[in-house]
C-alpha positions as CSV (number, residue, x, y, z in Angstrom):
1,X,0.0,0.0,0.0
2,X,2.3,2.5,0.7
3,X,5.2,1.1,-1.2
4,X,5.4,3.3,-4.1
5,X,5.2,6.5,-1.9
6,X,8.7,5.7,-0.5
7,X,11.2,8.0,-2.2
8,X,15.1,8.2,-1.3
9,X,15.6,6.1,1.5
10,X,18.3,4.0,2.2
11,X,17.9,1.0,4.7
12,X,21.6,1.1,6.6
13,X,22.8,-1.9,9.3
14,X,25.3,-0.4,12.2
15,X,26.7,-2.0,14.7
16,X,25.4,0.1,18.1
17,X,23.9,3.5,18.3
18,X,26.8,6.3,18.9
19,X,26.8,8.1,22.2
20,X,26.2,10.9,20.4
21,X,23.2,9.9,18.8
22,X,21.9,8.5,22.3
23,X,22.4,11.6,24.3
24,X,20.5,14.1,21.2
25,X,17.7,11.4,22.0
26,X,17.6,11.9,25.3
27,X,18.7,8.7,26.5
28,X,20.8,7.5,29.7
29,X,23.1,5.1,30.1
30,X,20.9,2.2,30.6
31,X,19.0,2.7,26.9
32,X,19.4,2.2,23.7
33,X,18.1,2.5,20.2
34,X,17.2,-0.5,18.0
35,X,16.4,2.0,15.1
36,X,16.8,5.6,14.1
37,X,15.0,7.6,11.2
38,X,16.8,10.8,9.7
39,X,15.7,12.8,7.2
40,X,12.6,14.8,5.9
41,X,9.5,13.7,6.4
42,X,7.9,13.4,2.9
43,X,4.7,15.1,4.9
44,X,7.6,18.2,5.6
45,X,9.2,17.9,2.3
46,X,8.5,21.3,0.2
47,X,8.2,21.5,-3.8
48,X,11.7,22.2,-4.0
49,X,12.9,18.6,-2.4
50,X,15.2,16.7,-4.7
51,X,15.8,20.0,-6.9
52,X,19.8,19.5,-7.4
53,X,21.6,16.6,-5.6
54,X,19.7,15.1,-2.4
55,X,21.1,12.8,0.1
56,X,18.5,9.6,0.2
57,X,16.9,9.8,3.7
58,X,18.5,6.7,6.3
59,X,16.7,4.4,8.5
60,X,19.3,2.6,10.3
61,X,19.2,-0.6,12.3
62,X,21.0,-1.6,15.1
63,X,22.9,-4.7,15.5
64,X,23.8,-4.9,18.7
65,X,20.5,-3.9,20.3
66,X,18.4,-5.9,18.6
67,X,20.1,-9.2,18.8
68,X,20.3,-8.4,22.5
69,X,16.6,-7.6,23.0
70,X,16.6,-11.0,20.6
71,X,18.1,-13.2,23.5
72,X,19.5,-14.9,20.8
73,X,16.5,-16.1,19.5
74,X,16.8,-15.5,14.9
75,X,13.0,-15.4,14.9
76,X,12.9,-13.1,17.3
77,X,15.8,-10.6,15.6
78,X,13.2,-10.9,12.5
79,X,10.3,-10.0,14.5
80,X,12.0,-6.9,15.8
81,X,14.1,-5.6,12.2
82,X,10.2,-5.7,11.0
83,X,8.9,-3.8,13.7
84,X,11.7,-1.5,14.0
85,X,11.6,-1.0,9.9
86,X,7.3,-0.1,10.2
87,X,8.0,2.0,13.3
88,X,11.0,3.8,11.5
89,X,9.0,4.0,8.1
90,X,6.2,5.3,10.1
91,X,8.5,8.4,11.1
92,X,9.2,9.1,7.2
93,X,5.2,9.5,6.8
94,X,5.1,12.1,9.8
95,X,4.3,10.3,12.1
96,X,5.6,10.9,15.4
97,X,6.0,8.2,18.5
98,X,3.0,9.1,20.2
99,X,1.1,8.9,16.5
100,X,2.9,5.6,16.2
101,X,1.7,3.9,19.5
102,X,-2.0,4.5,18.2
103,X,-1.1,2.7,14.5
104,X,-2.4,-1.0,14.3
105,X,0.5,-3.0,13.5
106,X,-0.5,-4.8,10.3
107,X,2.7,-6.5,8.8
């Protein structure tokens, strides 16, 4: 359904979240990230988006995080890369974290 509104986005794997990253997030010690979504919303994005050279969007998944939330469990790391992807794909449309918790999950 939504697949051909997707425009300049590039799906990256890291290994952990940077500290950096963490603290701009407003996150202590004790939490992570399994996902992060930068870019411009296409819901933000003006008529002059893409005029001249544009960087795709990222959504990048964690390693690290999600195999440990995983428990070493391959299903499980599946589970959560598709979740994470929907809940990061989700920010791309607009949709902010408290939008997101209201979404039905239908993947």
């Amino acid at each position: 359904k939504f697949k051909n509104k997707i425009k300049n986005v590039a799906l990256v794997v890291e290994d952990w979240p940077s500290r950096e990253l963490l603290t701009s997030q407003g996150l202590g010690d004790n939490e992570t990230l399994l996902g992060f979504y930068y870019g411009i919303p296409s819901t933000a994005r003006g008529a002059d988006y893409g005029v001249g050279p544009t960087l795709p969007d990222t959504i990048t998944i964690f390693q690290g995080p999600t195999e440990e939330e995983a428990g070493g469990d391959p299903e499980r790391v599946r589970e959560i890369v598709k979740e994470t992807i929907w809940h990061e794909y989700a920010h791309y449309f607009g949709i902010d974290d408290h939008g997101i918790e209201k979404l039905p999950r239908k993947f």
